[in-house]
C-alpha positions as CSV (number, residue, x, y, z in Angstrom):
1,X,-14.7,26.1,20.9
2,X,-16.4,23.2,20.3
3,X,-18.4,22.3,16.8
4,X,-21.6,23.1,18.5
5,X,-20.5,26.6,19.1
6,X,-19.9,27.3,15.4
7,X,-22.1,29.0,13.0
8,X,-21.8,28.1,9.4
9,X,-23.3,30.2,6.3
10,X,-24.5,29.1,3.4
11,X,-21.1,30.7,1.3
12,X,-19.4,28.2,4.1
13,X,-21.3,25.4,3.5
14,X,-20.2,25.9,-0.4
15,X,-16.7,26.2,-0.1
16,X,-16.7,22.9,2.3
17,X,-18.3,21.3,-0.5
18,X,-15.9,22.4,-3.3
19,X,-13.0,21.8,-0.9
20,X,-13.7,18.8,-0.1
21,X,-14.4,17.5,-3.4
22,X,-10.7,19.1,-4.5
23,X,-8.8,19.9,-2.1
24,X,-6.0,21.7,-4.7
25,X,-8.7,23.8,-6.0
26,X,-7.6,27.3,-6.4
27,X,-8.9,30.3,-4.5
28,X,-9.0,32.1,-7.9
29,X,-12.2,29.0,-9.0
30,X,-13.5,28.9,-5.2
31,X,-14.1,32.4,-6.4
32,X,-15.6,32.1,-9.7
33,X,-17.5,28.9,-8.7
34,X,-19.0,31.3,-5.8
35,X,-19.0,34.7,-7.8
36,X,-17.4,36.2,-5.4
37,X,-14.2,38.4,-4.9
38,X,-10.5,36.3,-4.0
39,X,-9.9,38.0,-1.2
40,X,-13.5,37.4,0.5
41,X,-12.9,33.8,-0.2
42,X,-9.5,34.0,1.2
43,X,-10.7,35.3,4.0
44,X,-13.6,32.8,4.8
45,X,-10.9,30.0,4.3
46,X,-8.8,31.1,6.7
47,X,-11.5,31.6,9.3
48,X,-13.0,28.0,8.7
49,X,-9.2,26.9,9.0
50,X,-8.9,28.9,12.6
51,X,-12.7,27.7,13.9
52,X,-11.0,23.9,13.1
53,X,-13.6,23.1,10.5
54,X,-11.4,22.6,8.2
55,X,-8.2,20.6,10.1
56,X,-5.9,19.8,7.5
57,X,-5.6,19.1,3.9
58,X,-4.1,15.6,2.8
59,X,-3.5,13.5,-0.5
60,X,-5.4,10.1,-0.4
61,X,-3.3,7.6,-1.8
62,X,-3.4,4.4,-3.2
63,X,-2.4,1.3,-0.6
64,X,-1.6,-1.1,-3.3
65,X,1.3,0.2,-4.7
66,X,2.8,0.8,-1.1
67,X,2.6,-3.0,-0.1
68,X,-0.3,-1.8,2.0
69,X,-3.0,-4.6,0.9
70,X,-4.4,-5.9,3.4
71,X,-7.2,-4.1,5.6
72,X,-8.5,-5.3,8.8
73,X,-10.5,-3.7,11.8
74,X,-9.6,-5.0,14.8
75,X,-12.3,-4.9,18.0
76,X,-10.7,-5.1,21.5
77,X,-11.2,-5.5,25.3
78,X,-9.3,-3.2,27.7
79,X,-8.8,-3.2,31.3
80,X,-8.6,1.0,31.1
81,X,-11.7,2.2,33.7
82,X,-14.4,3.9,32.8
83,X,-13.5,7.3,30.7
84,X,-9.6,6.4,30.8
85,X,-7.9,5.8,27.6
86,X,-4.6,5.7,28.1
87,X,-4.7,2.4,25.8
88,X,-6.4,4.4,22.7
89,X,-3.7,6.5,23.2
90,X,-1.0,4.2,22.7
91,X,-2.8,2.1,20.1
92,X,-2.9,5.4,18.0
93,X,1.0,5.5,18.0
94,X,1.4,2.5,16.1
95,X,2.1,3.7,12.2
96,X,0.0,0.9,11.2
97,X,-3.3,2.3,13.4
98,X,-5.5,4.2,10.7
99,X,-8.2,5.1,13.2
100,X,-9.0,4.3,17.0
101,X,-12.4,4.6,18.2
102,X,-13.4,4.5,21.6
103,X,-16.9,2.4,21.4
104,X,-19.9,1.5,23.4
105,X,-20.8,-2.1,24.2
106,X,-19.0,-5.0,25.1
107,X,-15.2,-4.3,23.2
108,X,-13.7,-0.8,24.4
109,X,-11.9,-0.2,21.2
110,X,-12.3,-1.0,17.3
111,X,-9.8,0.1,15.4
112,X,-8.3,0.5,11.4
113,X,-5.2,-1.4,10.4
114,X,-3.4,-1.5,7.5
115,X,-0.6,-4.1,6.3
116,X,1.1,-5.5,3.8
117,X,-0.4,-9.5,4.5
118,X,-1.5,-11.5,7.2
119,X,1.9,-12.1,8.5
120,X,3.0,-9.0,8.5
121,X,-0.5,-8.1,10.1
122,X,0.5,-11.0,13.1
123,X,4.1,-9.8,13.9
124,X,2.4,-6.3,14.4
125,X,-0.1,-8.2,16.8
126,X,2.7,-10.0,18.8
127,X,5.0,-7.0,18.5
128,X,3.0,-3.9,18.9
129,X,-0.1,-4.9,20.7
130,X,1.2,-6.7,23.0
131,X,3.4,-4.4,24.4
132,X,0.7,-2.6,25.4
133,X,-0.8,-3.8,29.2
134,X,-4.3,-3.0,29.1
135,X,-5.7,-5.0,26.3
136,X,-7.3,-7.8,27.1
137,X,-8.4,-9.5,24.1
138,X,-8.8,-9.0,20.6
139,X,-11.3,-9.8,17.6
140,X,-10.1,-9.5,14.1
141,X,-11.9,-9.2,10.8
142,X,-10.0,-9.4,7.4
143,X,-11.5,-7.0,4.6
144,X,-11.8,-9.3,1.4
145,X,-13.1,-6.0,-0.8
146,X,-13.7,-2.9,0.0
147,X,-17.1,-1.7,-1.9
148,X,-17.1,2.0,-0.7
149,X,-14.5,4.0,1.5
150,X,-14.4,7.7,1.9
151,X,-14.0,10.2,4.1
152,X,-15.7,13.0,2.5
153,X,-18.8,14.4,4.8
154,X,-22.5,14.9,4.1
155,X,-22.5,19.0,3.4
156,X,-25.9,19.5,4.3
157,X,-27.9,22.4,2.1
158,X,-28.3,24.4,5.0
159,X,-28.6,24.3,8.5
């Protein structure tokens, strides 16, 4: 099923939007928030959860505290042919890969990195990415300040 194929309501389209703004909220306050019974919230949770709308619920967490401080994104050539991505895939096993995307133009692959300096962002360079055959080159930009970063979707009103 892809996310064409699915149908959201506007009692969906709510409970996205509290959820996502608190993902600990109850399903006693989804239901007062939605003046509606427990268990018919219940119930719509758990069908957003099995129609993969909803794919998991995580704690964002500071990077600061965990030595994590330095942010790049990282643009790269590959040598993988056309619809191949055997090199995404191995980029996204690296612990310090926060996102791989798959991109149009003339790099194959920008992706999210996250490290505790420069150095530490050069031995994972020589150590990780190099181990892997298809890249050919790489571009890297160093975040200075990070102004907005969220992951939290546009809920439209209704479709």
């Amino acid at each position: 099923m892809n996310g064409n194929d699915i149908i959201l309501d506007k009692v969906d389209l709510s409970i996205l939007k509290l959820m996502q703004e608190n993902a600990r909220i109850s399903n006693a306050d989804l239901a007062r928030e939605l003046e509606m019974a427990p268990s018919a919230v219940l119930e719509r949770v758990k069908k957003l959860e099995q129609k993969n709308v909803i794919l998991q619920y995580t704690t964002r967490l500071n990077p600061a505290p965990l030595q994590q401080k330095l942010l790049a994104f990282i643009s790269m050539k590959a040598a993988d042919g056309l619809g191949c991505s055997n090199t995404g895939q191995e980029l996204a096993k690296i612990p310090e890969v926060q996102e791989v995307h798959h991109i149009a133009g003339e790099d194959c692959y920008l992706i999210k990195v996250r490290t505790a300096d420069s150095s530490s962002l050069m031995d994972l360079m020589r150590n990780s990415f190099s181990k892997i055959p298809n890249i050919l080159s790489t571009r890297t930009t160093i975040v200075l300040e990070t102004v907005k970063e969220q992951q939290q979707l546009v809920i439209p009103e209704k479709f």
